[in-house]
C-alpha positions in Angstrom: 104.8 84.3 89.8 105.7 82.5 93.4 108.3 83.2 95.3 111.3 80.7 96.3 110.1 79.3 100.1 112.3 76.8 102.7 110.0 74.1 101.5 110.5 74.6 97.6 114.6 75.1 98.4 114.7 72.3 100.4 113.1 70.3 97.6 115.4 71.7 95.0 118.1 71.0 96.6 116.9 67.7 96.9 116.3 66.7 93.4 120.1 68.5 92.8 121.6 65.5 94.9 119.4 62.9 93.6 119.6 63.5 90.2 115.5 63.8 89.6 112.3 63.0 90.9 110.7 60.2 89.9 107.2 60.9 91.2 105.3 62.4 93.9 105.9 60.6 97.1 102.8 60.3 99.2 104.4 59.9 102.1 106.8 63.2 101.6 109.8 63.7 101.9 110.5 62.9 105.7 114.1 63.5 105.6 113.2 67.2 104.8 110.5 67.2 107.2 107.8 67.8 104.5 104.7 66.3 104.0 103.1 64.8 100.7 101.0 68.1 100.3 104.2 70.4 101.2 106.3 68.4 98.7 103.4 68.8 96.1 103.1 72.2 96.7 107.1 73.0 96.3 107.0 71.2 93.1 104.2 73.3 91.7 106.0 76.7 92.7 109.6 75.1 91.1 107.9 73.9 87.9 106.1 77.3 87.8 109.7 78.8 88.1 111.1 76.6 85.8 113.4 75.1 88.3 111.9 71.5 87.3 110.3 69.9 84.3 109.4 66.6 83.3 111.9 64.3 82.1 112.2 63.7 77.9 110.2 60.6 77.8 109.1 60.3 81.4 106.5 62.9 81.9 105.8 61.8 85.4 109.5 62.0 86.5 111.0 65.9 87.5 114.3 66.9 86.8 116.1 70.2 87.9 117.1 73.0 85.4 119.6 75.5 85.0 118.8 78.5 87.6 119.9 81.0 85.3 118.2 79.2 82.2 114.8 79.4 84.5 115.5 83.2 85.5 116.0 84.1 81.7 113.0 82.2 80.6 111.0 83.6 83.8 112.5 87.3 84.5 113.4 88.1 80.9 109.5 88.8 79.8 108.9 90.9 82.5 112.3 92.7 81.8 111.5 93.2 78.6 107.7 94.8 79.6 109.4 97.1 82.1 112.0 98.2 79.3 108.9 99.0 76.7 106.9 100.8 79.5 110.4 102.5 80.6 110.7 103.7 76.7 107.1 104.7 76.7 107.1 107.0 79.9 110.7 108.7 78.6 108.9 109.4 75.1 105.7 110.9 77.0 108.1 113.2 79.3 110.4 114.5 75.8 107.3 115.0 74.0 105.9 117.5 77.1 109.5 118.6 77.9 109.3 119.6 73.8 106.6 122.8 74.8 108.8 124.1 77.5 110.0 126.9 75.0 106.8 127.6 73.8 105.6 127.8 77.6 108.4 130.4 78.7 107.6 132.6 75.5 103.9 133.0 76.3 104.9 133.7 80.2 107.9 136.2 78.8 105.0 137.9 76.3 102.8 138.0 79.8 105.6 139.9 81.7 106.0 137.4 84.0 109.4 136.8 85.2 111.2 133.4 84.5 111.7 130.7 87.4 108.2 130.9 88.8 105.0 128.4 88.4 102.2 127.5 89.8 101.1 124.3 90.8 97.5 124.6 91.4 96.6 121.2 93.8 98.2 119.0 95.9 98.3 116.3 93.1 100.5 118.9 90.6 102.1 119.7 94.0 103.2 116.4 95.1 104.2 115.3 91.5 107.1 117.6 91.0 108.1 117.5 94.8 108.4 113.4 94.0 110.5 114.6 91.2 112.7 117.1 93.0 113.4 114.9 95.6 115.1 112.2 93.3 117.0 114.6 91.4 118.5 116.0 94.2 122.2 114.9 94.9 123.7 117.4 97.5 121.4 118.4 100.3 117.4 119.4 100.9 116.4 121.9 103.5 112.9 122.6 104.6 110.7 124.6 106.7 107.5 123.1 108.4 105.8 125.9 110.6 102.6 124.8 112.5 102.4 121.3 114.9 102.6 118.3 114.3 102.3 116.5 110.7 99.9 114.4 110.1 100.8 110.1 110.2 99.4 109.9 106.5 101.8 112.8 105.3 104.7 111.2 107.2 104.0 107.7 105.9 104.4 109.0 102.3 107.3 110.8 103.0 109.4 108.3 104.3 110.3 105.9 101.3 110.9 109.5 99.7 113.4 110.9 102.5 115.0 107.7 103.3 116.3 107.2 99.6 117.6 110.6 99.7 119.8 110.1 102.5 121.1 107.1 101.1 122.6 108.8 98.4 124.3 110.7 100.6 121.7 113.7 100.7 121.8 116.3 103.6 118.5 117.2 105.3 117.6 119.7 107.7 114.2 120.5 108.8 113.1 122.8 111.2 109.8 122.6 112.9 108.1 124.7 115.8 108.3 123.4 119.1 104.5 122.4 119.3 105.5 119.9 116.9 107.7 117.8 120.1 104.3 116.8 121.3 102.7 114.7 117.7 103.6 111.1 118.7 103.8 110.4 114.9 106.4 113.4 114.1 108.6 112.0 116.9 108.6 108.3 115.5 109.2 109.7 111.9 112.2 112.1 113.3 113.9 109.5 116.0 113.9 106.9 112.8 114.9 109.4 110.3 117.8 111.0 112.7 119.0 107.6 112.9 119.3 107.1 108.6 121.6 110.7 109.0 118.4 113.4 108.8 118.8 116.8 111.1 115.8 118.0 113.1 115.5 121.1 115.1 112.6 123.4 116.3 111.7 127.3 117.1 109.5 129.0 118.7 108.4 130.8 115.4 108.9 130.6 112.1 108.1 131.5 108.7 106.2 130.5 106.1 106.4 126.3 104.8 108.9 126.2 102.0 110.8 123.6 100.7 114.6 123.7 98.7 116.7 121.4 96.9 120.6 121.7 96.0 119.8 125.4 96.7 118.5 125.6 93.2 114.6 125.1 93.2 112.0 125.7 96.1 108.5 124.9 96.6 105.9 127.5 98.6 102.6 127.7 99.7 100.4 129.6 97.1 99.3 132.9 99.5 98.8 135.2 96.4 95.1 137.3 96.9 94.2 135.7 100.7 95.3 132.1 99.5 95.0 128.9 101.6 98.5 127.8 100.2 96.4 124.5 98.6 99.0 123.4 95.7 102.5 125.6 95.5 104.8 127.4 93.8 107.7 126.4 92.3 110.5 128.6 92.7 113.7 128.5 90.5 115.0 131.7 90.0 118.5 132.1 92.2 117.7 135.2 93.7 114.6 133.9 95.2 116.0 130.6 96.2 119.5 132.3 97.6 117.1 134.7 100.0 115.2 131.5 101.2 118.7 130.0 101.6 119.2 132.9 104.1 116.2 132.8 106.5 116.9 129.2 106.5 120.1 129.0 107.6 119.3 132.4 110.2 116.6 130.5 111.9 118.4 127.1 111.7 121.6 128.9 113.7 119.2 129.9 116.5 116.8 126.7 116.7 117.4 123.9 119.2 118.0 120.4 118.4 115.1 117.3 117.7 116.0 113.5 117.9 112.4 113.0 118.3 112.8 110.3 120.9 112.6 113.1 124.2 110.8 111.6 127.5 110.4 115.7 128.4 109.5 117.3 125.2 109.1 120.5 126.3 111.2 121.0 128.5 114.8 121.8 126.3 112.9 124.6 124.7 110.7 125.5 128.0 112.9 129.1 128.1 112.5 129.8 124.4 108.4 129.1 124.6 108.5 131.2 127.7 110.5 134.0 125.9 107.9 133.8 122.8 105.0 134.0 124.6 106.2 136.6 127.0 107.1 138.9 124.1 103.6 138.1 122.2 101.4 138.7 125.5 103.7 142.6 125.3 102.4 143.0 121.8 98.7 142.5 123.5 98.4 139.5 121.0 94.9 138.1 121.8 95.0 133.9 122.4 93.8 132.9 118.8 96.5 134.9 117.4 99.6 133.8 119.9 98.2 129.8 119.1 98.3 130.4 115.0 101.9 132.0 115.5 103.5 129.2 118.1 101.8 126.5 115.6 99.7 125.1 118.4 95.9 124.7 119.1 94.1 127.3 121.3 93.3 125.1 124.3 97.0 124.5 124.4 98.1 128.1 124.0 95.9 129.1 126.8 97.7 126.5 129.1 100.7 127.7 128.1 99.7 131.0 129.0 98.1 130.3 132.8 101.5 127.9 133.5 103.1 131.5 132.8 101.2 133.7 134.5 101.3 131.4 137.7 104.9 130.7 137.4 105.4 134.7 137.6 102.8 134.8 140.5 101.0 137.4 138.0 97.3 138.0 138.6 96.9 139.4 134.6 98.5 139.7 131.6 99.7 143.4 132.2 101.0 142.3 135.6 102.8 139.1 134.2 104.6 141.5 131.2 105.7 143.4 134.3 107.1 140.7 136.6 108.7 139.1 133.2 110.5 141.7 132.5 112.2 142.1 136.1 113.1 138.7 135.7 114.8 139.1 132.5 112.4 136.8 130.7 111.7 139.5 127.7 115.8 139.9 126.8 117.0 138.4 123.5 119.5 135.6 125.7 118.0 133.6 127.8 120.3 130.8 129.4 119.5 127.5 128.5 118.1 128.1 124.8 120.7 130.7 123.5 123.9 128.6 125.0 122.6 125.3 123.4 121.9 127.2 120.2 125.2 128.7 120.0 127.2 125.3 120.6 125.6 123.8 117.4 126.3 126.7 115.8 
């Protein structure tokens, strides 16, 4: 079906005043401004509405109907589809639902423990995280170690996130500092900070995980060397209550992300400095210090010589040394540890 334009309103309106239509001018309708095709072509879309029909008796003459009789005779068929395919999709999800116990014997026969299932693919993956996401009513926390996210992930997420927080649905995510630098994870944070999300970053974190209401989590599958491709669904409390823990432990310490920052870098520039300082004392080799800090190799590396020429260190050894006099390697470090205190 069309949609209502200016030029079919106009000539609605018109007929309203005039009583009817008594044939296609070819002139127009100057006194709207509309020409003999605009005025043919708003009489198509109002008659295809319902909004006009030919008079009893006068079938070349238009005459205006009831709006509401048009939007019954119009909107109630596809109402009506939407209801039966509505019906449909509700009988499909009771007659899976109707296994569940049949399911949960079979895992309680395998000794597995309750509240835990695998979701072997991103599709399965996605799916219930869709689901989750408009159950949840209270808040949604998450953890998203590595750099930036990609633009295609971001764009899904958005219709997703944003109808969360219009219900009134906290979220917090933290992200690494790396991610500061991904164009497309600043737009999505500056215009989801602005519909009431929270963003902060670290310098490490753990693994990817995802809660809701603090009653069901999703995680990477790592079981036997896994890629974390698909996830696991998590719903037993004492799992979720632990990830509810490290959250909220590395959330106290992380430093605040509007995602709109002219200087990315530089509001976590002490707590990089610190990470990297304390990695280079482990005698962390580059490709393992980039995995950790959730950025790319070439980038680690200039991390690492800005570091090593800001000490005035000739080597690695020499700039653990000269960090250590400057009291780069304690656990509070000015700038990062007073603004993570304040927000806590």
């Amino acid at each position: 079906m069309p949609r209502l334009d200016a030029g079919a309103v106009a000539v609605f309106a018109y007929v309203l005043e005039h009583g009817s239509l008594p044939a296609l001018p070819p002139d127009g309708l100057p006194a709207l401004g509309l020409s003999g095709a605009e005025v043919e072509a708003a009489c198509r879309t109002l008659e295809r509405l319902r909004l006009l029909r030919p008079a009893p008796g006068h079938p070349g003459e238009l005459i205006p109907v009831n709006p509401e009789a048009a939007a019954a005779e119009v909107v109630g068929p596809v109402e009506a589809q939407l209801a039966r395919a509505a019906a449909h999709a509700q009988s499909l999800r009771d007659d899976l639902h109707s296994l569940m116990p049949r399911y949960r014997a079979a895992r309680r026969e395998q000794g597995r423990r309750e509240g835990l299932d695998v979701l072997p693919d991103m599709a399965a993956a996605s799916a219930m995280l869709t689901e989750e996401s408009a159950r949840c009513r209270e808040e949604v926390f998450s953890i998203q170690p590595g750099g930036g996210r990609a633009a295609h992930r971001l764009g899904d997420a958005v219709e997703r996130d944003v109808a969360m927080l219009r219900r009134g649905v906290r979220m917090r995510t933290l992200y690494q500092h790396s991610a500061r630098s991904s164009l497309s994870t600043q737009g999505y944070v500056e215009r989801l900070t602005e519909a009431g999300a929270e963003y902060r970053t670290a310098a490490e974190l753990p693994d990817r995980a995802v809660v809701f209401d603090r009653s069901v989590a999703f995680l990477p599958r790592r079981a036997d060397g896994g890629t974390g491709e698909g996830a696991v669904l998590v719903r037993d409390p004492d799992v979720v209550a632990y990830l509810c823990r490290v959250f909220e432990q590395h959330w106290s310490g992380a430093v605040p992300f509007r995602g709109s920052s002219e200087a990315a870098y530089k509001e976590v520039g002490p707590s990089l400095r610190r990470a990297l300082v304390g990695l280079l004392a482990e005698g962390a080799k580059d490709e393992v210090i980039a995995r950790r800090m959730g950025m790319s190799l070439r980038t680690c590396r200039r991390h690492i010589a800005d570091l090593l020429e800001e000490l005035g260190a000739e080597s690695r050894f020499q700039g653990g040394a000269l960090a250590e006099r400057a009291g780069l390697t304690g656990t509070e470090l000015g700038t990062d540890s007073a603004e993570g205190a304040a927000h806590r």
